[in-house]
Residue, then its C-alpha position, 0 to 999 in steps of 0.5 A: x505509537x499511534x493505530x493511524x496513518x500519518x498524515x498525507x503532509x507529513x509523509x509528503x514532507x519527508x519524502x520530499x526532505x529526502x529527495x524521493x520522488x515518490x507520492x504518498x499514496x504510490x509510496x504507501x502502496x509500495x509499502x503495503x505491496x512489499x509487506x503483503x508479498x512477504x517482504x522482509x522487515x530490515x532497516x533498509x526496507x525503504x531502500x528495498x521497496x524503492x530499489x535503490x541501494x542509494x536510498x537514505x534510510x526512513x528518518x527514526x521517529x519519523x513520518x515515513x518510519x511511522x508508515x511502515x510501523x502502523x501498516x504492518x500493524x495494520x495488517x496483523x490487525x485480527x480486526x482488518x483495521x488496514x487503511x490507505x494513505x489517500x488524501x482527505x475527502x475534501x480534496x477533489x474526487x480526481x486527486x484522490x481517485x489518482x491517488x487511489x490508482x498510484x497506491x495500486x501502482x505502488x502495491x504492484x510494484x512492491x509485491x512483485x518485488x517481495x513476493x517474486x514470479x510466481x507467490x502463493x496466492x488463492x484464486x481470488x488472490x490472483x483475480x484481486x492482484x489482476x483487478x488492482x493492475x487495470x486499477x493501476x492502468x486507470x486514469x481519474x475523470x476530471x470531475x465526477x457526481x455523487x455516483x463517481x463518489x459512490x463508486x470511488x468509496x467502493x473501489x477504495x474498500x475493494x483495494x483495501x480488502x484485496x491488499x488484505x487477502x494478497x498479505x493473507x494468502x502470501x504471509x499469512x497463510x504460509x505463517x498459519x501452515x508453518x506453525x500446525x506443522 
């Protein structure tokens, strides 16, 4: 298995040969989000994060199968190494900024889902899961300067490490506390 992400395309293919009407990126969020919120690593995880029992499972050997694969490892990565599923830099800043707040909408979803009413989460995890819901409630400005690039590459990276904290403090944590124990 390969340390990426599959790609945008392939991941949008397959959704769409399974009828799911999802994007990528908001898909890629809910995965992320039911992982971080301690969500369960059963073969119906797809059906789980969707939440609909109907829900045919991720093809095996396929791109969606491969999304779920390489984000868990991503996030046992003691080297941080997580990543988006975003579109590539060459694509418009809108896109991808929209792309950016679906996977923040997708993660909200996901880790509400796993991590229930009420996870365990840090100070700082309950002040990263709030600033990735006004991310979630953002819309993209139809066109941006070099400054919008800017601060688009800083919002990405802040996401990415906000996802990483929520998972640490819901999974990891509770995992590191079980064993000294």
């Amino acid at each position: 298995m390969s340390d990426d992400l599959p790609s945008w395309s392939s991941v949008e293919a397959e959704a769409r040969a399974l009828t799911l009407s999802i994007a990528p990126s908001e898909l890629h969020g809910a995965i992320c989000g039911w992982m971080a919120g301690g969500g369960s690593d059963s073969p119906d995880w797809l059906a789980k994060v969707l939440v609909d029992d109907q829900a045919p499972p991720a093809p095996e050997g396929g791109a969606l199968e491969a999304l779920h694969a390489v984000s868990r490892a991503q996030f046992e990565d003691r080297d941080f190494g997580f990543s988006l599923l975003l579109p590539d830099d060459d694509a418009p800043l809108a896109e991808r900024s929209e792309a950016l707040f679906d996977w923040c909408r997708g993660f909200l979803g996901g880790f509400g889902l796993a991590g229930g009413k009420d996870p365990p989460l840090s100070d700082e995890g309950r002040e990263a899961l709030e600033d990735l819901a006004r991310l979630a409630a953002a819309t993209p400005e139809p066109d941006g300067d070099e400054e919008d690039e800017a601060a688009y590459a800083e919002i990405e990276e802040f996401v990415r490490v906000a996802a990483l904290l929520l998972h640490g403090d819901c999974v990891m944590g509770p995992r590191h506390r079980h064993r000294l124990n």
